[in-house]
N, C-alpha and C positions, 0 to 999 in steps of 0.2 A: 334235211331229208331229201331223197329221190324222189323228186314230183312230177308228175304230168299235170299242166293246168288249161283245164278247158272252159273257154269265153269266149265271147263273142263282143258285145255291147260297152259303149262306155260306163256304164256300173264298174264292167268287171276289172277296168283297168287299174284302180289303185289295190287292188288284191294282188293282180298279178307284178305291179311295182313294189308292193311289201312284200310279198315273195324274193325278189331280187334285191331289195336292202334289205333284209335279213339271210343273205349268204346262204339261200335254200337250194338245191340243186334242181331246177328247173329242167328236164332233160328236152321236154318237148310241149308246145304249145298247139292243143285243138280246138281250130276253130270254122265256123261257118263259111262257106266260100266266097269269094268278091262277087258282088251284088251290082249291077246296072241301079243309079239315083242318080237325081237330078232331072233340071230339064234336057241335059244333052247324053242322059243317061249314060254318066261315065262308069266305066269298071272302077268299083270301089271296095278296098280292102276293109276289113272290120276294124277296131280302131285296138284288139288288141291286138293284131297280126302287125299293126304297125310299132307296137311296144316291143313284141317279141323281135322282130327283126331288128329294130335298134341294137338290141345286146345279142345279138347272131343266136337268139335261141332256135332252133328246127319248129318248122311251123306247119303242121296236117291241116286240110280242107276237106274233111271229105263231105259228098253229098248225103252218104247216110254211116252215121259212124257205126252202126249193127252188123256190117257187113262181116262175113266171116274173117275176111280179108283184112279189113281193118283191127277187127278186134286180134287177130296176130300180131300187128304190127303193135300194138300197145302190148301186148304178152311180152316183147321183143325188147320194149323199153324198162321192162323191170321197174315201174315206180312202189315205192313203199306206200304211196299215198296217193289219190287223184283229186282235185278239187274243183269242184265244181261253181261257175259262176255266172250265172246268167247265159247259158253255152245255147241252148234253143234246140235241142233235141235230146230223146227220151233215152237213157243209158240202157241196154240190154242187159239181164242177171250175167252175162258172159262176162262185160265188162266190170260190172259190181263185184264178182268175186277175182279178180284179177291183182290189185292191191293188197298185201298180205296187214296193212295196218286201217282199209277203209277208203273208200268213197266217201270225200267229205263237201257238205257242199252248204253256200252262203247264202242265207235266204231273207227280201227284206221285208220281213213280218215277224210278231212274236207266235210263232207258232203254237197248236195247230189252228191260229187265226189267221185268216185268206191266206189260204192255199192256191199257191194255181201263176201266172201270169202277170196279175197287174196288182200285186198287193202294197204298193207306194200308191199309186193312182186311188184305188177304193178306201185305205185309209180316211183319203181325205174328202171323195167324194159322205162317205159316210160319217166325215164330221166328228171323226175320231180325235181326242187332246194327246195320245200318246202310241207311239208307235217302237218300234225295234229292229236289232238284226238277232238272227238267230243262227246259228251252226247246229250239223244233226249229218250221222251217217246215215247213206242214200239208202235207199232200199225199192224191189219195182215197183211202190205205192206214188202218188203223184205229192210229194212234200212230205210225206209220213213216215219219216223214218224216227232213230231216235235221236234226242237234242245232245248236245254237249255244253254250248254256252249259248248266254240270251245279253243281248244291252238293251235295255230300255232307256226310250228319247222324249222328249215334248215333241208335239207338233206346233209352230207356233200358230198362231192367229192368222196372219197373212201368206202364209204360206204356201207357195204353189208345189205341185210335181216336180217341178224343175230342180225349187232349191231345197227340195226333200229327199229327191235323187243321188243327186250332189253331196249330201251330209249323210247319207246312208253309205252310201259308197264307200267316203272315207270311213265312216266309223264300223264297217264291215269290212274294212281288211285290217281293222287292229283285231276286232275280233277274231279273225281267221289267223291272226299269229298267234294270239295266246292260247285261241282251239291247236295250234300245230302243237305249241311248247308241253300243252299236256299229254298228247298222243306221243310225240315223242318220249315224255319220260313213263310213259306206261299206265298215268292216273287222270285220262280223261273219262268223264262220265258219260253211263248211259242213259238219258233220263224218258223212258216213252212217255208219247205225247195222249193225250186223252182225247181220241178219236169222237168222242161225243159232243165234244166243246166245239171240232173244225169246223171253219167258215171254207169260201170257194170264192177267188179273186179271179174272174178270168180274164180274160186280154181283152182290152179295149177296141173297139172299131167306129166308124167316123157317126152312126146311129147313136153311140151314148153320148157325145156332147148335145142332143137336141134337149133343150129347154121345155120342159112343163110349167107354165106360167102356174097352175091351179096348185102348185107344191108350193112349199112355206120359200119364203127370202131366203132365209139361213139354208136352206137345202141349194137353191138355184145357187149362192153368192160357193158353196164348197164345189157342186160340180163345173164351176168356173175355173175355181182353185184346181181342182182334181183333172180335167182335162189339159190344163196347160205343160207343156206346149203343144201336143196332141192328145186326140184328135181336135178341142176346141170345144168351147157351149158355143153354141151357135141360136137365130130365131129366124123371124122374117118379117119384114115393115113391107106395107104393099108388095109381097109377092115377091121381095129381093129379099135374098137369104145377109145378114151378117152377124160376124164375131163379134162376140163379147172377152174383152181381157183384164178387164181389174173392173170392181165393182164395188158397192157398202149395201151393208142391212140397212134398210131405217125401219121403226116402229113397228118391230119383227112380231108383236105380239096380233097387230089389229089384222080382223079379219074382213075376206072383203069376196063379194060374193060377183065382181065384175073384173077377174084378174085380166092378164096381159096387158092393159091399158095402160097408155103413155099419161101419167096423170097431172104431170109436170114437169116443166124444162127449166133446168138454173145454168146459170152462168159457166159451167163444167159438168153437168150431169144430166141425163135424162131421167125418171123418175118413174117406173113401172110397178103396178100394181100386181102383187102376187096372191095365190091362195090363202096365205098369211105372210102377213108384213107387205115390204115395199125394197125395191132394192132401184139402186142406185148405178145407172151404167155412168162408167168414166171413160173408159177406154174401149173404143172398137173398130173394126173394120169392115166396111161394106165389101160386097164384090167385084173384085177388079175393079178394088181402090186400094188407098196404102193405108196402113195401119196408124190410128192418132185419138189421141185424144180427147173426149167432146167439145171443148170449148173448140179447141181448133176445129172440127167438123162441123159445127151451129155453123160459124162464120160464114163455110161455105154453101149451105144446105139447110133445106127448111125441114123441119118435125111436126106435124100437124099434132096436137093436144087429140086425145079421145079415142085417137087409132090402137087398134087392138094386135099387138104383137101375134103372133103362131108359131 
């Protein structure tokens, strides 16, 4: 089929590679404009602009794709279809009814559960065992249109954002082929979503990795999970802010009415007393110092017993 596919983020890259190994007509790639990162703030393309260009597909940046202007130039491209992937700005009804078979777009949630932004991230912050991707033509609701197909996934145990991302991604551009193959042959479904059930995921900023010592282990050890690799759980030991990056429940039932306290130091862990339970730091990094281990951080630095984390 004639597709315009708009992304931005590394999510959307293996959607837009399954697009290109399944011999789809890609005519043009929308996406976000190069961005100043880093510390020498270099001009930085998105990382599907650098997909697209590999295989010479035509690459838009525009700064607001609403523009009348723009939305001509998509009228101009004639796609049967638009797809949508993590692109990071909101589609105007001009451009939604442009596509004579749908705006389709890849969303990593089983819908209409977290809607919004960060719905890998809260997943796991909320300690969810099971997650998905789901497909659904757009519509000018934020996630609410209707579904076409769903996969449901485990979340494992130890699992970070990272490598949740990671396996979303891929398993959301098989899904996005097999949503093409039913549109194509005319018997894709519409299935609406039960607006009463929606939850609301929204984008993370550097205030949700702060640590609430008085919340259960099991909560503090998932928003560890659930920040990585940003924005981070973070605390504070005397008044130095550091990351936490891998961690254990211990004894998540007992309750204890003196949290944040350092209650014990082992040979690899620090030992902090939570609202319930106890959780187990392994891995962290102070400020302006390098990220490691705890045993290698005792070595070089003392932990005073009794100190109360913040």
């Amino acid at each position: 089929m004639r597709i315009v596919f708009m992304g931005t983020p590394d999510f959307a890259v293996p959607c837009l590679q399954a697009l290109i190994d399944n011999k789809h007509d890609v005519v043009a790639v929308v996406t976000q404009p190069d961005r100043a990162k880093g510390r020498g703030n270099k001009l930085t393309p998105p990382p599907v602009k650098v997909l697209a260009e590999q295989h010479q597909i035509p690459v838009y940046q525009p700064e607001k794709v609403k523009t009348a202007e723009f939305v001509e130039i998509l009228r101009q491209l004639a796609p049967e279809v638009i797809v949508v992937v993590a692109f990071g700005q909101i589609l105007s009804q001009a451009i939604l009814d442009i596509p004579p078979k749908g705006c389709i777009n890849v969303h990593g949630s089983l819908l209409p559960k977290y809607r919004g932004a960060g719905p890998i991230q809260w997943s796991i912050i909320n300690g969810d065992k099971t997650t998905g991707v789901t497909t659904m033509y757009m519509d000018k609701g934020l996630d609410t249109g209707d579904m076409i197909l769903k996969r449901e996934f485990e979340i494992l145990e130890k699992e970070t954002t990272q490598e949740l991302h990671d396996k979303m991604s891929a398993v959301g551009a098989e899904v996005l082929i097999d949503t093409l193959k039913l549109i194509e042959s005319g018997t894709a479904p519409r299935i609406p979503q039960d607006h009463s059930q929606h939850t609301y995921a929204p984008m993370l900023d550097k205030t949700t990795g702060k640590i609430d010592w008085s919340k259960a282990a099991r909560d503090i050890y998932n928003l560890i999970r659930g920040t990585y690799p940003w924005p981070g759980a973070y605390s504070s030991y005397l008044d130095k802010n550091f990351k936490i990056f891998s961690s254990e429940v211990y004894d998540e039932d007992a309750v204890n009415a003196d949290y944040g306290k350092i209650c014990e130091l082992g040979k690899d862990y620090i030992m902090v007393s939570c609202g319930k339970g106890f959780l187990k730091i392994l891995e962290l990094q102070f400020e302006n110092e390098k990220r490691m281990g705890v045993e290698a951080y005792l070595r070089g630095h003392n932990i005073d017993i009794e100190t109360k984390l913040v």
